[in-house]
N, C-alpha and C positions, 0 to 999 in steps of 0.2 A: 322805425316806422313800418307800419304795417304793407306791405306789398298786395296791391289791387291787378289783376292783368285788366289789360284794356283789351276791346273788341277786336283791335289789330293783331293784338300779341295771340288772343286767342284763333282768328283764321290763320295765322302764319303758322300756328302753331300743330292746327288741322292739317293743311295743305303740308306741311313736312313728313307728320303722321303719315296720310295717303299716300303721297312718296316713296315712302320705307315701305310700305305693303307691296304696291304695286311694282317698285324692283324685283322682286321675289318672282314677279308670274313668268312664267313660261317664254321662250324666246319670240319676239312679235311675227305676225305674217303679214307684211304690208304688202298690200293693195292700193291701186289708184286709180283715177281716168281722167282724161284730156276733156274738159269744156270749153263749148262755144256758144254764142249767143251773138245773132246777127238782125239786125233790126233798119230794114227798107222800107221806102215809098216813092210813089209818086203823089204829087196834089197841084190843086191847079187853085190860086189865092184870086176869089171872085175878086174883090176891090184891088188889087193890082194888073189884074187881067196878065197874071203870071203864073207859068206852072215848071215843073223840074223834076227830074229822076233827082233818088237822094238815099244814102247812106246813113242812116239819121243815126245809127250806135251801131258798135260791133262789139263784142268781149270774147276772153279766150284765155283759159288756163288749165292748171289743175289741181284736182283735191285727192289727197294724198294721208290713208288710214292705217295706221302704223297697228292698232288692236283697237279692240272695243270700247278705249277710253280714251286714245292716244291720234289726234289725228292736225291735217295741216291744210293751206289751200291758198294759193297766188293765182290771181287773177288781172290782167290788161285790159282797160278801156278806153276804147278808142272813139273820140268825138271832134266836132268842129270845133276849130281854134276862134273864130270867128275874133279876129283880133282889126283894132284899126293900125292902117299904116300911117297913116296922113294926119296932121290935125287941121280940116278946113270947119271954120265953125259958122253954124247956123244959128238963128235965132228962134230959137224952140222955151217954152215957158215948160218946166219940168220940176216935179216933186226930188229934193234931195234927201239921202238918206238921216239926215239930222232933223229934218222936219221942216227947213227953209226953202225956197223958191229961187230957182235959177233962170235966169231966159237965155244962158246959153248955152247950151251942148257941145261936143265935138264930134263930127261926119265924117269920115273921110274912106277912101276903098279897101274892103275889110279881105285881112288874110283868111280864107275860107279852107284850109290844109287841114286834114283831119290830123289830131294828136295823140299818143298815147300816153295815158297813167294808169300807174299803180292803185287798183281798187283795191285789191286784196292782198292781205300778206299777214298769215298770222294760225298758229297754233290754237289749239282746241283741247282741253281737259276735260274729260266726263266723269263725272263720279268720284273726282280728287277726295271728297267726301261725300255722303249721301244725298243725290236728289238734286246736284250739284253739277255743273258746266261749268269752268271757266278760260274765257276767249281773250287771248290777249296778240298786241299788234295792231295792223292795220284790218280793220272787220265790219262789217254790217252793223250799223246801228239802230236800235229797236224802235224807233221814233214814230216811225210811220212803217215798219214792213207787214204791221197785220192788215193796216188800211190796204197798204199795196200787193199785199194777197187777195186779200179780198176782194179787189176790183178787179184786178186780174187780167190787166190790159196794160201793163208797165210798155209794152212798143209804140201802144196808140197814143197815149198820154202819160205822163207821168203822174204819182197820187196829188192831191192838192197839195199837202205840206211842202211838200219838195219844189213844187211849180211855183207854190208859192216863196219860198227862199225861207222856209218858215225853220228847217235844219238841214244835214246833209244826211246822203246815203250809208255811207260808210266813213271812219275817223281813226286816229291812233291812238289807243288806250286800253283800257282792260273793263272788261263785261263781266260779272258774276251772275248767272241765270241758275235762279232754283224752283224748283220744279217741286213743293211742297206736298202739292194735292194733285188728283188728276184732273180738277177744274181748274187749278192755277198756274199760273207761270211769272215768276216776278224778275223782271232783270233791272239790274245796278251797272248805271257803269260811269266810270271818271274817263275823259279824253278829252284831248288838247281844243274841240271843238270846234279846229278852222276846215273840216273837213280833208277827204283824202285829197282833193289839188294842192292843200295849204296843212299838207298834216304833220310840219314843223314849228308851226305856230303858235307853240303855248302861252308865249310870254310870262312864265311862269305861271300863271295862274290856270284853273283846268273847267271845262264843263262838266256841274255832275246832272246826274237824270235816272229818274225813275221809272218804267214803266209796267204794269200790272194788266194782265190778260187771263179773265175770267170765262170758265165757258162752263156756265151753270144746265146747259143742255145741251146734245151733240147738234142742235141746233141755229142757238143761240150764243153769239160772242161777242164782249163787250171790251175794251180794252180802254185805257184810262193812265196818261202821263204829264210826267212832268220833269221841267229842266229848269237852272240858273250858270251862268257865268257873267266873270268881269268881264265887258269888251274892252278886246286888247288891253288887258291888264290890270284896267281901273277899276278899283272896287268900289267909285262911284257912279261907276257905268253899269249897271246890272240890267242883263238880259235876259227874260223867262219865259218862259212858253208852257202855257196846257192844252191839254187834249185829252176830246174825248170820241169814241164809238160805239156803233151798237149796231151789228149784221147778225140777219138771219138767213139762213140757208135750207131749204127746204127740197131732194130730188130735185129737179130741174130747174129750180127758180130761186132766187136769190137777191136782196135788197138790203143795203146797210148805208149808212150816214154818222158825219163826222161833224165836228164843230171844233175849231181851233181857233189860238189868243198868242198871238208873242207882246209881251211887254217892253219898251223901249228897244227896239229892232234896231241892229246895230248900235246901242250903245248912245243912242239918240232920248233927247227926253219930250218923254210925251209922243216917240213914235211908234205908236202902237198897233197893231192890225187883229184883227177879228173876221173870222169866214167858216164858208160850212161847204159840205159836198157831199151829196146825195148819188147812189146810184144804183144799178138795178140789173138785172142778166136774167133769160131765161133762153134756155137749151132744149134744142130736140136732134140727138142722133149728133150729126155732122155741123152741124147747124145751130146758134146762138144770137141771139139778140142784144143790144145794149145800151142800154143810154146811161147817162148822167151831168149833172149840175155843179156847178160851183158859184161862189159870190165872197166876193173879197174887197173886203172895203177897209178904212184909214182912220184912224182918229184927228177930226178937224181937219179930213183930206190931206194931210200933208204926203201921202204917196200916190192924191189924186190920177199920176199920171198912167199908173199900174192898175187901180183900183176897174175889176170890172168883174162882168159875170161869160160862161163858158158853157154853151151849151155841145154835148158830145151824142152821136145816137150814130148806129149803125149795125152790119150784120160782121157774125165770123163765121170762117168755113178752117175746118178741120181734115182736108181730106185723108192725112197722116198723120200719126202722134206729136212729131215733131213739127210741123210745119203750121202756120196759121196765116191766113188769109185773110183781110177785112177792111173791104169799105164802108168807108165813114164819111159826114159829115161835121165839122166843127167850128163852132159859130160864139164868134169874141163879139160882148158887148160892153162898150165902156161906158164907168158908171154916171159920167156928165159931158154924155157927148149928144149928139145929133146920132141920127139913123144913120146916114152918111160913113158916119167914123165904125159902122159894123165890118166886123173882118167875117166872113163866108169862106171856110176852104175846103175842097172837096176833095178827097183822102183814099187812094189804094195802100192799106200799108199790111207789110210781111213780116213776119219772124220766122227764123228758121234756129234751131234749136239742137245743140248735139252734147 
């Protein structure tokens, strides 16, 4: 019988190759440095007539370059546990992740202890073959981090996807990013999909996903993905998500919008979500402006209780590279309420950056 190599046998076959070359090179000079990332506020919540200093993220690690192709990077994040202690239950009517209707919740006084996980943890390959990265471990997943450059306010808000539970930040698995043309960037990656809090989770089966980031002018960038896995396991539970964007970037000014879909959200049928987020920046010197939109809405409402729009608008001050300053406002409206259930909250928030 005639022997065919498969796709596999042919990258394993690469990745060995590059291997045996780069053994050969010269003894590595590694380098590295200690990162942090500290993210404060204060705000004051008009409709609870409540306000608080607050810690809202910290992170801290390091990345770690053994040569030009060879490199590593472990990272700590530290966030609110927000956990309940109690079960006193109330009688709340709420959207469930299946797509059913619960009226009862559970309340009770929440452990607010900041905790730390593991974001990061993972090796970096350049060039194992041509044009070629590969990032395997726990690592940044591509889903959303062009939208979340692009907006460029990760301490003020998180990018929509994320906010909206739509994937995670980072996960355990392996990325293949090539880098074909100097307009594209495509990356592949299979991981266990429950994110880095749950990045044991595979149940055997894995999330794969595609994403493609095109920038047809130094401009102009467009970026465009897609994902499937079985929730928890079942492969008649299929979970998908697309996205798409398109930012332009001009000198001082800057405007890009996104539109996203997850099909069957958590493994639920028929619980589907659909939303977009628009947003906009322009700079002068020290000094930057910003607003943006979201609107996130449910198929036949069944995450009615989630479903709303977000408006964000404010100034940043820069008075050092690292450091950033910016009051904001930010105003939750839910999609079938009264004025009344408007949340207004009025926002000094900091980053400090090393």
């Amino acid at each position: 019988m005639k022997y065919r190599p498969t796709f596999s046998t042919i990258l394993c076959g690469a990745i060995f190759f590059g291997f045996s070359i780069h053994a050969s090179e010269k003894k590595p000079e590694i380098s590295g440095k200690v990162e942090g990332d500290i993210h404060s506020n204060w705000h004051y919540d008009f409709r609870a007539e409540h306000s608080m200093f607050e810690i809202s993220r910290a992170y801290f690690g390091y990345f770690m370059t053994i040569n030009k192709r060879y490199s590593g990077r472990i990272m700590f994040d530290v966030g609110r546990l927000s956990l309940l202690t109690d079960d006193t239950e109330i009688d709340v009517t709420t959207g469930n992740s299946d797509g059913s209707v619960s009226d009862v919740v559970l309340e009770g006084s929440m452990d607010e202890r900041e905790i730390g996980y593991l974001k990061y943890a993972y090796i970096q390959i350049d060039d194992i073959v041509p044009v070629t990265s590969i990032l395997f471990g726990l690592h940044c997943m591509s889903q959303f981090k062009v939208q979340e450059k692009f907006w460029g306010y990760r301490y003020i808000a998180k990018s929509f996807m994320d906010a909206a539970k739509m994937g995670h930040s980072a996960d355990l698995g392996v990325t293949v990013k090539v880098h074909p043309l100097e307009i594209l960037t495509v990356n592949a990656t299979v991981s266990n999909g429950e994110g880095y809090k749950k990045s044991q989770d595979s149940n055997g089966l894995y999330k794969a996903s595609l994403g493609t980031q095109l920038t047809l002018f130094k401009e102009l960038t467009s970026y465009f993905y897609a994902d499937v896995m079985a929730w928890k396991g079942d492969r008649d539970a299929l979970q998908s998500t697309v996205a798409g964007f398109i930012g332009f970037k001009s000198g001082f000014f800057r405007i890009g919008g996104e539109i996203d879909y997850r099909g069957n959200h958590n493994g639920g049928d028929n619980t589907n979500l659909l939303g977009f987020s628009i947003y906009s920046t322009a700079s002068v010197g020290i000094y930057s402006v910003f607003a943006r939109y979201d609107n996130l809405s449910s198929h036949d409402d069944w995450n009615s209780a989630n479903d709303n729009s977000l408006v964000i608008t404010g100034i940043e001050i820069s008075p050092v590279k690292n450091l950033k300053i910016a009051p904001n406002v930010q105003v939750e409206i839910p999609s079938e309420t009264g004025g009344d259930d408007i949340t207004t909250t009025l926002l000094l928030q900091t980053q400090f950056k090393f």
